[in-house]
C-alpha positions as CSV (number, residue, x, y, z in Angstrom):
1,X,8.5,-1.7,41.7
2,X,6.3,0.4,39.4
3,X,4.1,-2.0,37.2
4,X,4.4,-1.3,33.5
5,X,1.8,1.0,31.9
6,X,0.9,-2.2,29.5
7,X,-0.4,-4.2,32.2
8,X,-3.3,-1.7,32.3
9,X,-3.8,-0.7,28.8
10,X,-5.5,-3.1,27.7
11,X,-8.1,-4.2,25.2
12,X,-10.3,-5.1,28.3
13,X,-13.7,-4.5,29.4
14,X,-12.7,-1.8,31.9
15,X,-12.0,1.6,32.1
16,X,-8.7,3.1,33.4
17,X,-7.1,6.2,33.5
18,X,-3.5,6.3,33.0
19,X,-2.1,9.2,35.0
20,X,1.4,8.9,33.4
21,X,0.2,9.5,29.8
22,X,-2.2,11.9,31.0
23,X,-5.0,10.4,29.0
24,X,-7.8,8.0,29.5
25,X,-8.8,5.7,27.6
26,X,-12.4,3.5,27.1
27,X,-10.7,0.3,26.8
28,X,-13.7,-2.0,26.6
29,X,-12.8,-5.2,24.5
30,X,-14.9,-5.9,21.4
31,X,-14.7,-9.6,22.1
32,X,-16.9,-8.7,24.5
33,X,-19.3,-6.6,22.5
34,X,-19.9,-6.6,19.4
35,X,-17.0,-8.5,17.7
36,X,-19.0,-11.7,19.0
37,X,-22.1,-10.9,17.6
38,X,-23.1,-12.0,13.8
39,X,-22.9,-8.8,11.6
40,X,-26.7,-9.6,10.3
41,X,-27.4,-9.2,13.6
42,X,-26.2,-6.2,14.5
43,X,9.0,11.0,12.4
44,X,12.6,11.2,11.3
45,X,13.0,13.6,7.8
46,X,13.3,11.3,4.8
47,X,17.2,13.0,4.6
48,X,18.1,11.2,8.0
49,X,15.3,8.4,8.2
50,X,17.5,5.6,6.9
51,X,18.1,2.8,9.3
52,X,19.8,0.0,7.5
53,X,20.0,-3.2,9.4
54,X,22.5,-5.8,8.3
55,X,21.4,-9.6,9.2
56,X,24.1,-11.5,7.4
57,X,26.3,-12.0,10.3
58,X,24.8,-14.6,12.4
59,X,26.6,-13.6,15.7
60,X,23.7,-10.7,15.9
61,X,21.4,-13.2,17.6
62,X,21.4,-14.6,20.6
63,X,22.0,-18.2,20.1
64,X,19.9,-21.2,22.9
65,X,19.8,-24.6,23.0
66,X,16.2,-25.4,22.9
67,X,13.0,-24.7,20.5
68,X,11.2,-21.6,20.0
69,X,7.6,-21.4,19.2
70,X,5.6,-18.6,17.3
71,X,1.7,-18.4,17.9
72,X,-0.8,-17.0,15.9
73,X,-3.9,-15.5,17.4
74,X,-7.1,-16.2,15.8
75,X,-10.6,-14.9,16.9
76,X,-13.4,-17.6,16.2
77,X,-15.8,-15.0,17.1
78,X,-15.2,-13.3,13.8
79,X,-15.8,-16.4,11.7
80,X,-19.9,-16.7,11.8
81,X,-20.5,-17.3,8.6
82,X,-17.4,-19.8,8.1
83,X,-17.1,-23.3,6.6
84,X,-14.6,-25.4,6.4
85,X,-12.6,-24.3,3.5
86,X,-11.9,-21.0,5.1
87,X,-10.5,-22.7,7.7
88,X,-8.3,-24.6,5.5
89,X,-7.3,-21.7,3.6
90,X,-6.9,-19.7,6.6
91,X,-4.4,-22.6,7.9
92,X,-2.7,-23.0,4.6
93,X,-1.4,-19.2,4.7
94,X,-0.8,-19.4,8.6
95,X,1.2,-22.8,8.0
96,X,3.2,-20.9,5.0
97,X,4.7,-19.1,7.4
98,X,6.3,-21.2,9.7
99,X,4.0,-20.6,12.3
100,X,4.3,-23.6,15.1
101,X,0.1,-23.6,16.2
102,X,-2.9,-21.3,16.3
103,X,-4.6,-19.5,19.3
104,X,-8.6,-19.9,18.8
105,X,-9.8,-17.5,20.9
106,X,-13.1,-18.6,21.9
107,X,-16.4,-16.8,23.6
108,X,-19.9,-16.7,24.9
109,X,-21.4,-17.8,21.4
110,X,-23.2,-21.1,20.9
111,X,-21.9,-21.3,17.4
112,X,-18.7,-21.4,18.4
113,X,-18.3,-24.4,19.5
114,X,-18.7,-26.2,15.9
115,X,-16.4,-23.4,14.6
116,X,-13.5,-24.8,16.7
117,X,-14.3,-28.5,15.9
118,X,-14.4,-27.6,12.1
119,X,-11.0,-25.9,13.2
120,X,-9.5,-28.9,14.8
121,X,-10.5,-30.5,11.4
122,X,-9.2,-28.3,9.2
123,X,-5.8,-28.1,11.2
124,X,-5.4,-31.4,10.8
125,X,-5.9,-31.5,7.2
126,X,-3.5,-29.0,6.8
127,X,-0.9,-30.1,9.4
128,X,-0.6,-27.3,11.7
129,X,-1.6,-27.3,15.3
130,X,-4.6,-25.5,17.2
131,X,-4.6,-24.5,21.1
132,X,-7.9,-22.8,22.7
133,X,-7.2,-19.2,24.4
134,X,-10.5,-18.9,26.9
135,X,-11.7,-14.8,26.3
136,X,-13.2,-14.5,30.0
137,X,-13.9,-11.0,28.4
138,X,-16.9,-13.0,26.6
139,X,-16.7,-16.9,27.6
140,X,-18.4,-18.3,31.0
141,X,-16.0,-17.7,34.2
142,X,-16.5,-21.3,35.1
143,X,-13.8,-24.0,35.5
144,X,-16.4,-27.0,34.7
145,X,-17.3,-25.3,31.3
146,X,-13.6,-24.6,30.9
147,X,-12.4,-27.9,31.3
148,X,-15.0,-29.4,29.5
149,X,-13.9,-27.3,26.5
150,X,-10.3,-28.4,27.0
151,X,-10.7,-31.9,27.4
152,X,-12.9,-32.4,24.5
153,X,-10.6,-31.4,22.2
154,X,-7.0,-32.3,24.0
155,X,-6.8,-35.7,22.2
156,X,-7.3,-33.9,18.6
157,X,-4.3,-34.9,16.0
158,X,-4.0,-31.0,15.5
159,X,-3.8,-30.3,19.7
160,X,-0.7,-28.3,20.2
161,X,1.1,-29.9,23.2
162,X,4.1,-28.9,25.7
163,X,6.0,-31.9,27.4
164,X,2.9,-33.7,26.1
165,X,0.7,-31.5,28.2
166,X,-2.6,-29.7,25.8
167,X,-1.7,-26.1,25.8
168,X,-4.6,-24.1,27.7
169,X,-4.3,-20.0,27.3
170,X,-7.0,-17.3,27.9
171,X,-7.3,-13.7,27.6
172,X,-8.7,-12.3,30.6
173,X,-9.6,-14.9,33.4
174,X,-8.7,-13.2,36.7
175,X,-12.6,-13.8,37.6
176,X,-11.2,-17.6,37.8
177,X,-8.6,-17.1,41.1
178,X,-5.9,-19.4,41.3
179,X,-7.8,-21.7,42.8
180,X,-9.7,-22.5,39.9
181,X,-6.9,-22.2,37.4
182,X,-5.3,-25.0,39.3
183,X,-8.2,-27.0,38.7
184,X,-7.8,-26.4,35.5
185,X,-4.4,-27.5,35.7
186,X,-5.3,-30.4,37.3
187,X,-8.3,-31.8,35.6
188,X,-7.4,-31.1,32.1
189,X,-3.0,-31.6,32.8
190,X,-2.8,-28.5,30.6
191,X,0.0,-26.6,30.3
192,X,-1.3,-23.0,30.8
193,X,-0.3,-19.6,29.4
194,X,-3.0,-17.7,30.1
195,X,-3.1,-13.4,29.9
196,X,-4.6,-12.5,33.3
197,X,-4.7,-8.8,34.6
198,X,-5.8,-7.1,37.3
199,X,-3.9,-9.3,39.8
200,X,-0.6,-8.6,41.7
201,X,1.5,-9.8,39.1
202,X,4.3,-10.2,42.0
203,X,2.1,-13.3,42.8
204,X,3.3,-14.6,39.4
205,X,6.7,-15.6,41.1
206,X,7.5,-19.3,42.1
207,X,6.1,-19.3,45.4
208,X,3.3,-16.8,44.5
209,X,-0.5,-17.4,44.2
210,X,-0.2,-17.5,40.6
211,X,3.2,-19.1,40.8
212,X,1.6,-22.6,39.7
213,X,1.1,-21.1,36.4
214,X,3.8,-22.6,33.6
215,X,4.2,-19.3,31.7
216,X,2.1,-15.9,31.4
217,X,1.8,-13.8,29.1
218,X,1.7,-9.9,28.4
219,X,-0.9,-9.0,25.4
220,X,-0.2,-5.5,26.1
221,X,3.3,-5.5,25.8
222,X,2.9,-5.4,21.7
223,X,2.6,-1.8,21.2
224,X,4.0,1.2,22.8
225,X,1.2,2.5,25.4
226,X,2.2,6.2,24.8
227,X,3.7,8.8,22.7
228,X,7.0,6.9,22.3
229,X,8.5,4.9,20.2
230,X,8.1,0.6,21.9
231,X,11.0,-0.4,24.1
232,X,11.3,-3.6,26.4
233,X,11.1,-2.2,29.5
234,X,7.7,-4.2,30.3
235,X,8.7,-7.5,29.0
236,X,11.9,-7.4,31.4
237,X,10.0,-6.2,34.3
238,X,7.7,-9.7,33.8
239,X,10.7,-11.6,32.8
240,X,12.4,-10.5,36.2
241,X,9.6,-12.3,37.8
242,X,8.5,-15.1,35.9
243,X,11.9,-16.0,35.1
244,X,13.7,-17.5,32.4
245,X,10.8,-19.5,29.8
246,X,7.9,-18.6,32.1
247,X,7.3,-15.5,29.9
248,X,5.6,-15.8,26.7
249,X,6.0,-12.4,24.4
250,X,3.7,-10.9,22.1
251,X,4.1,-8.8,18.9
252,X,2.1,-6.8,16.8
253,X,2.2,-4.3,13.7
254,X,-1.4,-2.1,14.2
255,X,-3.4,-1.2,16.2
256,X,-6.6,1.3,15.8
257,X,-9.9,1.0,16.2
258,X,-13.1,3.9,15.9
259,X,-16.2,2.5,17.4
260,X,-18.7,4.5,19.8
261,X,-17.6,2.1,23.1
262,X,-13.4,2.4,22.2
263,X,-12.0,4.9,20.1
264,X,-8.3,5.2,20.1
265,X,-5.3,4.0,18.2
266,X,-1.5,3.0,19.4
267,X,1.5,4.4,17.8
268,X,2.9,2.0,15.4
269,X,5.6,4.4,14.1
270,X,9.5,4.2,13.9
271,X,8.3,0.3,12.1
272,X,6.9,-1.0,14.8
273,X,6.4,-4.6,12.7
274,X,10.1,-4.5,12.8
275,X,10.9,-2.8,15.7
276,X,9.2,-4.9,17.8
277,X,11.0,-8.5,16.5
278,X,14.2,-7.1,16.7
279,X,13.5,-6.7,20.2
280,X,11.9,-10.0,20.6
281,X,15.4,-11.6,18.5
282,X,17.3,-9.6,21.0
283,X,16.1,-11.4,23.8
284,X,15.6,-14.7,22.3
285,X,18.1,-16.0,24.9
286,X,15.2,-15.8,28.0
287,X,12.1,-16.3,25.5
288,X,10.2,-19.8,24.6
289,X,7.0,-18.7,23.1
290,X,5.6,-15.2,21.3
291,X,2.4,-15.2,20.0
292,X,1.3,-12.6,17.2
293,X,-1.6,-10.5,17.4
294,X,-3.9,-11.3,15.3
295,X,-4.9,-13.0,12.6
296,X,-8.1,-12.0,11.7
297,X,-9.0,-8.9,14.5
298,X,-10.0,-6.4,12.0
299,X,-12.4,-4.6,14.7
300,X,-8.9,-3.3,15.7
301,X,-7.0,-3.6,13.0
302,X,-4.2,-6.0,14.0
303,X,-4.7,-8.3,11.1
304,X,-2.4,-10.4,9.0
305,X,-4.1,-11.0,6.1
306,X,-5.8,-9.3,3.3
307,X,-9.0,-8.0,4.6
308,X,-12.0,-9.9,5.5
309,X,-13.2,-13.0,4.1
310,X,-16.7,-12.3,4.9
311,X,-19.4,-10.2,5.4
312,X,-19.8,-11.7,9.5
313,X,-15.8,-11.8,9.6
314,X,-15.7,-8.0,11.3
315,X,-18.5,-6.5,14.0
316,X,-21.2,-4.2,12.1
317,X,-20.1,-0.5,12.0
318,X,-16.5,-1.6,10.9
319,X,-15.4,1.0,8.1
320,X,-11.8,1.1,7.9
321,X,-10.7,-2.4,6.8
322,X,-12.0,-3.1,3.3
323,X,-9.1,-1.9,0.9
324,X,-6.9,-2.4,3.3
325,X,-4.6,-5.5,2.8
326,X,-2.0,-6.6,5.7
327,X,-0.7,-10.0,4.2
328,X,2.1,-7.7,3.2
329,X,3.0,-7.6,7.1
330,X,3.0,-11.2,7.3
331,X,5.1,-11.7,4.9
332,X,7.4,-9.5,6.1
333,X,7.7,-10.6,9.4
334,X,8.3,-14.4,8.3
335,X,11.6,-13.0,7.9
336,X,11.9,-12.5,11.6
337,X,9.8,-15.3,12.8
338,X,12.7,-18.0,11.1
339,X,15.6,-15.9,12.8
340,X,14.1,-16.2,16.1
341,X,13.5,-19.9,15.9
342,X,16.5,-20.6,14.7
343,X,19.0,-18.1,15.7
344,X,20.1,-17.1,12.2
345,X,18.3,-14.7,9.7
346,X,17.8,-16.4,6.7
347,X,19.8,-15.2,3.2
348,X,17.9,-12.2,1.4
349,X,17.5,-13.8,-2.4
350,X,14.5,-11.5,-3.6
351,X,14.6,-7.7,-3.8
352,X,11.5,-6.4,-2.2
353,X,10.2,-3.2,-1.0
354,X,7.6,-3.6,1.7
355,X,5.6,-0.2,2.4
356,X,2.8,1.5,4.8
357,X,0.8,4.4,5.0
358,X,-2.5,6.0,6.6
359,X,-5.1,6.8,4.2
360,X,-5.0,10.9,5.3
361,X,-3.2,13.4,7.8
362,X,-3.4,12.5,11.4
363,X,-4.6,16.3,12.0
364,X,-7.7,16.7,9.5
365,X,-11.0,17.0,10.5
366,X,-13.3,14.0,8.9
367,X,-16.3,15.4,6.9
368,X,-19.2,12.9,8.1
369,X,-17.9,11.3,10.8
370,X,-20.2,10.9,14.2
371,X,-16.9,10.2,15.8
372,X,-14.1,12.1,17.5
373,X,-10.5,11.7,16.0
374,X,-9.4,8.7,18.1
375,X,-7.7,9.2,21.2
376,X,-3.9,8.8,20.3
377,X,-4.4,11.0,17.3
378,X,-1.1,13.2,18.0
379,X,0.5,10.3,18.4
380,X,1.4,9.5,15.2
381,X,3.2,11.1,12.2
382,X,1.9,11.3,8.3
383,X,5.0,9.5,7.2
384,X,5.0,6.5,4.3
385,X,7.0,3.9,6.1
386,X,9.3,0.9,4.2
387,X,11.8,-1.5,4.5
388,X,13.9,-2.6,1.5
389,X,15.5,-6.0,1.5
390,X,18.3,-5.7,-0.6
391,X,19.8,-9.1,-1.6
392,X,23.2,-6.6,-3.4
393,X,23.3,-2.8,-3.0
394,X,19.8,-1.3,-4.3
395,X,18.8,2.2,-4.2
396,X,15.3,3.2,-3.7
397,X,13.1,5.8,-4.8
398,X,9.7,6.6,-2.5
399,X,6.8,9.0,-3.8
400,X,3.5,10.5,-2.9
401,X,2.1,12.5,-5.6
402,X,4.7,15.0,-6.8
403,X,6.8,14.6,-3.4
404,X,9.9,12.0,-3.7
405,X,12.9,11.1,-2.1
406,X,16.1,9.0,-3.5
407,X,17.6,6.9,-0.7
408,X,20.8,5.4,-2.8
409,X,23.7,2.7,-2.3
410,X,21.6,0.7,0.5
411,X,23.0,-2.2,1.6
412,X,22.5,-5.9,1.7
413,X,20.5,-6.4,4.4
414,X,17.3,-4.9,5.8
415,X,16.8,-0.9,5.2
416,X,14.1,0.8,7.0
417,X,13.6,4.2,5.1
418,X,9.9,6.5,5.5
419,X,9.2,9.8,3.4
420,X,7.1,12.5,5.0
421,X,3.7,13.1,3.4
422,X,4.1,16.3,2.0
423,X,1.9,15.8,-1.1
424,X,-1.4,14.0,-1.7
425,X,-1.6,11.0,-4.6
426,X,-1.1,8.0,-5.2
427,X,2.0,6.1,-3.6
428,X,5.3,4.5,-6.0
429,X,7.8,2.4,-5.0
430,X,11.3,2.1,-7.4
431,X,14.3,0.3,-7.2
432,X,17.3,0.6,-9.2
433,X,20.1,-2.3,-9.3
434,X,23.1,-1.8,-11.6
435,X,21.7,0.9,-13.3
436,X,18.3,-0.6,-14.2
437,X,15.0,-0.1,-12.4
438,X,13.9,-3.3,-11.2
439,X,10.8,-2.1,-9.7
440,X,8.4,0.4,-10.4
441,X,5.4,-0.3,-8.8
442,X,2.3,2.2,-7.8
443,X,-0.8,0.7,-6.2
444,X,-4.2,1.4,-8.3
445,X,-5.9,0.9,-5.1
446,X,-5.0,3.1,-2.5
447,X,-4.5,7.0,-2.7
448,X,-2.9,9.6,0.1
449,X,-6.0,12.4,0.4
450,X,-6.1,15.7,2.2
451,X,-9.6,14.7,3.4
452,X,-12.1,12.2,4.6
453,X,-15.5,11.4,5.5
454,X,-14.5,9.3,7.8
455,X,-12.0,8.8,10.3
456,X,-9.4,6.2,9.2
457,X,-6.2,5.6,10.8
458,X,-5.7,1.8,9.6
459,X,-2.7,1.0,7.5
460,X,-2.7,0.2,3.6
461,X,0.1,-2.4,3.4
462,X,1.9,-3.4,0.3
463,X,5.0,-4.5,-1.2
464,X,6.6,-5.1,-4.6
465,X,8.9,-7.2,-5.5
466,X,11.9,-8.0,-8.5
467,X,9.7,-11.0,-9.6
468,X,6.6,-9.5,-9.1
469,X,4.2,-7.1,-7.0
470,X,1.5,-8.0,-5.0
């Protein structure tokens, strides 16, 4: 059986060409360069692209005894310069959102270590639970230094625990063999979900050389790994050998990054941040755990929240994340994360339009920019994506400059629309109820420009609501 093309595209320290998408791509993980260093120190027409989505009938989702956990994937290697009320405000927004515990992806830094335990604190102020994920990609392949890690923080209040057992994940850690990741095991009684490539992920079955491990994980199985729109294919080929609950998912909304070692972007068209959970909610039935990627990796974009906090929160020669809020994401996909833990998508009671867009054409050449266009360039499309939650019939107006579209009568429900970018401007959002705008919201932030100096293809995210805009 062909293994998926995700598998292999990874955010890893490796280089691999990937003969079916006829490109190849530098995939060297920033965890393991300089993400973990200290920044001091170093589409459809907008006539036909209309895809309403109706949630109020709860037989859509397929309904299993048993809980559901959603994971949240923070990287303590961008939080140098931290204290302990970051923490506790990052926490307070993570716990707002009904997320069950909080990956701390750890790595080769010294600091770190008092990072996590002011973590550990600050999750237990809050009341939401921590788990370590081990980057091998930057942390010491060692199973002594591993466990020691694990143990001295399993008996925490804030510990997230299967069956009682300390959750243990990684990202990377083929460098360990089974052998050691039973030891692990073992020492430690952690219940492990670790992300481990470059193996023969047949071994994963019951039975296998990896078959001791109590569920995987697939990090690459977010995003579409070519020009294509994301489809399941990958998660059922791992689920077809892990089996039912020994498969943890992943989703996430971006992903692009523009550094000298990794320059490339995935498409996140056709709403990925949707896409993807309706895919996850489809297959609910076979699923335990998804984790979301990430909190805070701004080096590639995949962020949740508004931007970073501070100046040693992103590795030095980031330029495309300040101005460029994602808590709009997050707060869109809380929508999802409650209908797949519980089986039911909660009651729309606020109108809000949630919106997206690049920052300039896919095609332009950037006027100071040292840089290629990242690889995946032609992947996307200069579109302005949204969904509309309509708690009654809405209709919805979307401009760019001079450029609109009307998109009328939506229904209750979910509505994904876009609008091409045909004009350059600033972006406006409308909605109209009974004859009245409700909204009428434009950004003073963020502009759609036929050029740049640099090469941006991050998302602005924002959304606008009947009681307010944000």
């Amino acid at each position: 059986m062909k293994v998926p093309a995700s598998s292999l595209f990874l955010c890893a320290a490796l280089f691999i060409a990937l003969p079916s998408f006829s490109i190849a791509h530098d995939l060297r993980h920033s965890y393991a360069s300089n993400k973990r260093e200290p920044r001091d120190k170093a589409s459809a027409s907008a006539s036909n692209a209309t895809d309403n989505t109706k949630h109020d009938d709860i037989t859509d989702v397929q309904k299993r005894d048993g809980s559901k956990y959603v994971f949240v994937h923070h990287i303590v290697g961008n939080t140098y310069d931290y204290d302990y009320d970051l923490w506790v405000n990052d926490f307070n927004q993570i716990r707002a959102k009904n997320i069950d515990a909080v990956a701390l992806n750890v790595g080769r830094n010294p600091w770190e270590r008092q990072r996590v335990q002011d973590a550990y604190n600050a999750a237990a102020a809050v009341g939401v639970d921590v788990f370590i994920s081990f980057d091998y990609t930057s942390f010491d392949c060692s199973v002594d230094t591993t466990v020691d890690w694990a143990n001295a923080f399993r008996d925490s209040r804030a510990q997230f625990k299967v069956d009682g057992r300390p959750m243990v994940s990684s990202f990377s850690g083929d460098c360990l063999g089974p052998g050691g990741w039973q030891a692990v095991r073992d020492r430690t009684d952690g219940f492990l979900m670790p992300f481990i490539y470059n193996i023969d992920y047949q071994q994963l079955r019951r039975g296998g050389s990896w078959g001791f491990l109590d569920t995987w994980q697939c990090w690459g199985c977010s995003w579409p790994q070519g020009d294509y729109d994301k489809n399941t294919e990958d998660d059922h080929y791992y689920m077809d050998i892990l089996g039912p609950d020994r498969y943890a998912a992943t989703a996430s909304p971006w992903f692009f990054t523009h550094y000298n070692y990794k320059n490339f972007l995935l498409r996140a068209d056709a709403w990925l941040v949707i896409a993807r959970w309706e895919e996850l909610i489809s297959m609910r039935d076979q699923l335990r755990f998804v984790e979301v990627l990430t909190w805070n990796d701004f080096g590639e974009s995949h962020y949740l929240n508004s931007g970073p906090p501070t100046e040693g929160s992103q590795p030095y020669g980031t330029t495309w994340t300040n101005g460029y809020p994602h808590n709009a994401f997050f707060d869109l996909i809380s929508y999802y994360i409650e209908a797949f833990k519980t089986g039911s998508y909660p009651a729309i009671a606020t109108d809000t339009i949630y919106f997206w867009s690049r920052p300039h054409p896919a095609g332009i050449n950037a006027n100071n920019d040292g840089l290629s266009r990242p690889q995946g360039w032609d992947w996307t499309s200069d579109n302005l994506w949204a969904a509309v939650f309509c708690s009654s019939t809405c209709s919805v107006t979307l401009q760019v400059g001079t450029y609109s579209q009307d998109f009328n009568n939506l229904a209750y429900g979910v509505n994904k629309i876009s609008l091409p970018l045909n004009a350059y401007g600033p972006i406006t959002v409308k909605m109209r109820k009974n004859g009245q705008e409700v909204i009428n919201y434009t950004p003073s932030d963020f502009q759609y420009r036929g050029w740049t100096d640099q090469y941006n293809f991050n998302a602005y995210v924002g959304s606008a609501s009947v009681s307010g805009s944000f």
